[in-house]
N, C-alpha and C positions, 0 to 999 in steps of 0.2 A: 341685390342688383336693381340700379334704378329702372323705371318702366323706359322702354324708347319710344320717342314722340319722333318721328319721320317730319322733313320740312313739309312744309306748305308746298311747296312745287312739288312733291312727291305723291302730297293725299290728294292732290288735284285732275293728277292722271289717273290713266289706268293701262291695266298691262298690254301688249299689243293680244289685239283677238288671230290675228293667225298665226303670232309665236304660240298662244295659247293653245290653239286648235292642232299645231303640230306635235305639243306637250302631249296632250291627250293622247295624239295616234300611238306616239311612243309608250304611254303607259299601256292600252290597250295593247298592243303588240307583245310587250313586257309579259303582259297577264295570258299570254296565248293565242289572240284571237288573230285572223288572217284580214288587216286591214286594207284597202281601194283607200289611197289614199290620193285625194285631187287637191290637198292643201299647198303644197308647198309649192312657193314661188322662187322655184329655182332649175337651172337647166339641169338634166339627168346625164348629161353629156361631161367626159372628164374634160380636165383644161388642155386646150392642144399642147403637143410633143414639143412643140419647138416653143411655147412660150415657157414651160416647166424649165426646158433646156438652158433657157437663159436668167433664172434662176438661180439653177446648178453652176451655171457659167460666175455667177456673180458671188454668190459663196466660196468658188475655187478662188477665186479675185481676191477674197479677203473684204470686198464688199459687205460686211456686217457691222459698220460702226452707224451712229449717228451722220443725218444729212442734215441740210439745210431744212427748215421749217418748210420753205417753198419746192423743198421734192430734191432730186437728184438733175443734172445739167442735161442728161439723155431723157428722163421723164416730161422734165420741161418742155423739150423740145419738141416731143410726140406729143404732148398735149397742145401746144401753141397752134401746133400743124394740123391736129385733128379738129380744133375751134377752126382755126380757116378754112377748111374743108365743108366743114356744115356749117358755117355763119356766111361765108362771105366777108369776114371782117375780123382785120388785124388784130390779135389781141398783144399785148409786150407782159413779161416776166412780172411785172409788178400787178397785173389783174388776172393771175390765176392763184389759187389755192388746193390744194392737196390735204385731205383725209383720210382715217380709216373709216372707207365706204364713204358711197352717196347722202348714207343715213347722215354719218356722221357733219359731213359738210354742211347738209341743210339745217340740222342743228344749230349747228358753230354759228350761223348766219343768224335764224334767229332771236341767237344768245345775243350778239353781236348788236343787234338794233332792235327788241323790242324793249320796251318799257311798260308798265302798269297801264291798261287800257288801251293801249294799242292794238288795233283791229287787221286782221286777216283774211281776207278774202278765200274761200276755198269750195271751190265746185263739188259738189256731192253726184253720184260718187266720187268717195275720193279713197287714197292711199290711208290705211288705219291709222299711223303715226303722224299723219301732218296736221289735225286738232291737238292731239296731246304733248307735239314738241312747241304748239305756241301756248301751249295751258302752263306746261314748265317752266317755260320762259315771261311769265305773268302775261301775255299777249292776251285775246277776244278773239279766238275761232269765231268768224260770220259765214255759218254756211250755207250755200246758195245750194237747192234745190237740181238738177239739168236729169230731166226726163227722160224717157225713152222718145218722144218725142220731137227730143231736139238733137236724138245719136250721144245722150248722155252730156253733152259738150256746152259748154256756156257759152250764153248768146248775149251779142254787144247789149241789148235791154236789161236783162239779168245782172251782168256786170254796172252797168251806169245805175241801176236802183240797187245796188249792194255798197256802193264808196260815198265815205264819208270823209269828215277834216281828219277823222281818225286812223284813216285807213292807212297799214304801215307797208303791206302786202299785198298782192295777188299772187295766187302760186296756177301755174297752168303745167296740167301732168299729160305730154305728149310722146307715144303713146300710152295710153291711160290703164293703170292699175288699180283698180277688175275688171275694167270693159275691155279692153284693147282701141277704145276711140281714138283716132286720128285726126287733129285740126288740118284742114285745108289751109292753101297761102289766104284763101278769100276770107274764110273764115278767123285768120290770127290777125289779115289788117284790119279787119273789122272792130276786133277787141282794140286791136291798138290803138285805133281811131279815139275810140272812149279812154282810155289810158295816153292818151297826151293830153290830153284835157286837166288832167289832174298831175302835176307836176310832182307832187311831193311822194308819189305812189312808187313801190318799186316792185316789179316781176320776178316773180322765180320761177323760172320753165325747167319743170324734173324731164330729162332726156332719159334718161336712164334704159327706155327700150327702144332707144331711134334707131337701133341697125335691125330691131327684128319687128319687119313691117312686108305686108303683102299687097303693095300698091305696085303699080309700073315706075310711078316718081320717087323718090327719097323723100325720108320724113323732113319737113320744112320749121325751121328753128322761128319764134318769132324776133331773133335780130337779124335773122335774111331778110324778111320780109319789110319790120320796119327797124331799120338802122340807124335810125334819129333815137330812138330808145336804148341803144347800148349801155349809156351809161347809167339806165337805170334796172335791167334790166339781170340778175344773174342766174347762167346759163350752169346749169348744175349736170354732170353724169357721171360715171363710171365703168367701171371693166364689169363686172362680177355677173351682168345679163347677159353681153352679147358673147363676152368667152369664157365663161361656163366658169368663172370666177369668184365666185361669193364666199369661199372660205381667205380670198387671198389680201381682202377689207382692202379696198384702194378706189377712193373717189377723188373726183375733180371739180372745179368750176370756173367761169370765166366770168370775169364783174369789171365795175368801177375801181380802180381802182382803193380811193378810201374803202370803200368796204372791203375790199379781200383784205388790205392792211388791216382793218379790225378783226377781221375771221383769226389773221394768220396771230397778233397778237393773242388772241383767245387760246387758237391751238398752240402756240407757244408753251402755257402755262400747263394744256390738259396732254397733251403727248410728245411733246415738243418735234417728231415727226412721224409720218407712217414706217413701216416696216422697208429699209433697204430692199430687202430680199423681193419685197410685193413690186418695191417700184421697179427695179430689173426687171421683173413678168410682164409690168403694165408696159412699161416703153418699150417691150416686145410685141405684146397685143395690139398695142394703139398703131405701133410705126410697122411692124413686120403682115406677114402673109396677111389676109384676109376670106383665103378659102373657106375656113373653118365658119364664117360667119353666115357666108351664103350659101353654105352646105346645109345648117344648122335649121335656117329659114325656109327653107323649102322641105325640112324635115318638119317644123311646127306648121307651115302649111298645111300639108299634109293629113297631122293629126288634128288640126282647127276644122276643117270639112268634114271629118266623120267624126268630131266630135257633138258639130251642129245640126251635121243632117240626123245622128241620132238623137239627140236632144230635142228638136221638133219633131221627131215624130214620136214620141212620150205624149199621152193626152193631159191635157195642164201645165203643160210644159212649156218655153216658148223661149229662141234665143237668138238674138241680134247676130250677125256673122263680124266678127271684129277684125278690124284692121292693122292691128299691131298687137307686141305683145305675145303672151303665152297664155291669157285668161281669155274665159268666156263667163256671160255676167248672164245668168240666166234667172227668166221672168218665169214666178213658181204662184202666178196671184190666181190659177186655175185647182190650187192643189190646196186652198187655204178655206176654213170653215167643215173640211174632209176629216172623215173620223181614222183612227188606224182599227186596225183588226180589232184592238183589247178596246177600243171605246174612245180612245181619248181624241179630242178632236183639237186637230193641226188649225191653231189659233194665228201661226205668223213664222216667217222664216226661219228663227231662230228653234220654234217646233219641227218643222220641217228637216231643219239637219240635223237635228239629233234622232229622231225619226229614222234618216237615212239611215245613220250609224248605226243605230241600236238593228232595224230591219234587214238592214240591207249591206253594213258592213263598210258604207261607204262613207269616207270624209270627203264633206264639203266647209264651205264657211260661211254662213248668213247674210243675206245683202245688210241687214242694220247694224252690222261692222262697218262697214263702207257708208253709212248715212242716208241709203236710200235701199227700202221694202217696196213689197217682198221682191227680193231676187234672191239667189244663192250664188257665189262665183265658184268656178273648176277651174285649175292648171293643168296647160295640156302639155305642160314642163316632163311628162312622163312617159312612158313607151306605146305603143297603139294598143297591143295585147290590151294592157288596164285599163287605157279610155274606154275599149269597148265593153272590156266584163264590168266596170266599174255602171256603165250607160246600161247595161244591160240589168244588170241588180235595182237600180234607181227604176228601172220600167217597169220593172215587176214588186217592187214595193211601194209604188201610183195606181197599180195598177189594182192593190189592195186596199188603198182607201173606200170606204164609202163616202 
């Protein structure tokens, strides 16, 4: 049998680190042990009654064939209306696109437009997968540094010394996974300011957790803000965050036209549509009730404040209170050059959680997944019980360092 040689766009990535880090828990579990597991980025909450219902409704239907590339006429529809809804601005059936999942969408995009050297803009932290779906795509991950300093969030100076002739991208991830950071309207015209300037540049704002945010205001898109950029601009989200939907792969986006037209030729050849059955759910979720969503947010509320109030009070510990979102990005630079009980001394974050794990039983996942040390991120995607026993183990295994 010949050896297999993997493409070049394959040996260039790497595997994502929190599919990875979920792997793990699962073996460990497997092998016995009683895992705190704060990996996973996803709600614990099942998918409401009444979008399941309409599901069921649509396989009674006989709804099981192929759709259109561009979704089903009811999906369409709730999605058009949920872009007006948070934009501000009309979108028409020829500049949406439909995926399984957000993931996939963002890919599809850019498969769709980069080429050999093409550069990408991308705030550190960032999402694990958005370096390695433009390494794939032969693209130039450029990634910008955004501190704790500046709320994790790129700042108009940062953005105008990162773009070049080359730059094919910026992606802006509001609210932001592993922080929870939220752009302000001031702070998205700002960016924008500097991205009109450069004409050839185009935006991918991942929405993905715009319904689960703890502001008095709604998360703000940047084509409300500045709607001269729509058409450069594609607004990407899906179901799977806010309605506890991640097993039912069903992403969206609104764009320029010509580009959803290349997205949607791309996805043509690689699934030629998402699952009927998902998009029945979705234009249930996007168009029907929305209790479940505001129930849901003030249940991660909830766990966000005794997540953080315990997590500051850990000596070495230290964690921004976030805005959006289900994560907390916690600052571990108090915990680093510390030895553990057997000797070894906690060199850098990525020592630090495995640390946790082996000590304390608890999964976390390393800020230098995300691009920026030392942090560590938790999902508070999980029940209060665990945040607290999980915070509680993690204090007492800091609390053993020398």
């Amino acid at each position: 049998m010949p050896e297999f040689v993997p493409a070049s766009r394959v040996t260039r990535i790497k595997s994502s680190p929190s599919v990875a880090a979920a792997a793990r828990v699962r073996e460990l579990k497997a092998e016995g042990r009683r895992i705190l597991d704060l990996t996973v980025g996803e709600p614990d909450f099942d998918t409401p009654q009444h979008i399941k219902d309409a599901a069921i409704a649509a396989i009674g239907r006989g709804e099981t064939k192929y759709t259109s590339v561009t979704g089903t006429p009811a999906l369409q529809k709730a999605i058009l209306e949920t872009l007006r809804r948070k934009t501000g601005q009309q979108y028409s059936q020829a500049e949406i696109t439909i995926g399984g999942g957000g993931k996939q969408v963002i890919f599809t995009a850019f498969m769709a437009t980069l080429d050999q050297g093409d550069e990408v803009v991308i705030p550190a932290p960032y999402w694990v997968s958005y370096p390695d779906m433009v390494l794939a795509n032969e693209g130039t991950p450029v990634i910008v540094s955004c501190g704790e300093e500046t709320g994790f969030k790129l700042t108009p100076e940062a953005l105008a010394g990162a773009l070049t002739e080359r730059t094919k991208w910026v992606i802006l991830n509001t609210p932001s996974n592993p922080t929870g950071a939220v752009y302000s309207r001031g702070e998205l015209a700002a960016l924008a300011a500097v991205i009109k300037d450069h004409p050839a540049v185009y935006v991918l704002t991942d929405e993905i957790y715009d319904e689960i945010h703890f502001g008095d205001e709604p998360i703000t898109s940047l084509v409300a803000v500045a709607p001269e950029l729509k058409d450069r601009v594609l607004v990407t989200n899906g179901v799977s965050k806010a309605y506890a939907m991640t097993g039912w792969r069903l992403g969206y986006a609104g764009g320029p036209a010509p580009l959803v037209a290349a997205i949607n030729k791309l996805q043509s050849q690689m699934s030629s549509c998402p699952s009927s059955i998902s998009q029945a759910a979705a234009a249930e979720a996007l168009g029907g009730d929305q209790a479940f969503v505001r129930e849901s947010v003030d249940v991660y509320r909830e766990r966000r404040d005794a997540a953080v109030s315990a997590l500051n009070a850990v000596e070495g510990l230290q964690c921004t209170t976030p805005d959006g979102a289900f994560y907390a990005y916690v600052n571990c630079a108090g915990v680093i050059g510390r030895s553990t009980p057997d000797g070894r001394q906690i060199a850098n974050d990525e020592d630090f959680t495995l640390y946790l794990l082996e000590a304390a039983s608890v999964a976390v996942i390393q800020g230098s997944a995300y691009g920026l040390s030392p942090y560590f991120r938790i999902s508070y995607a999980t029940g209060l019980p665990v945040i607290e026993e999980s915070i509680a183990a993690i204090e007492k295994a800091v609390n053993a360092l020398a």
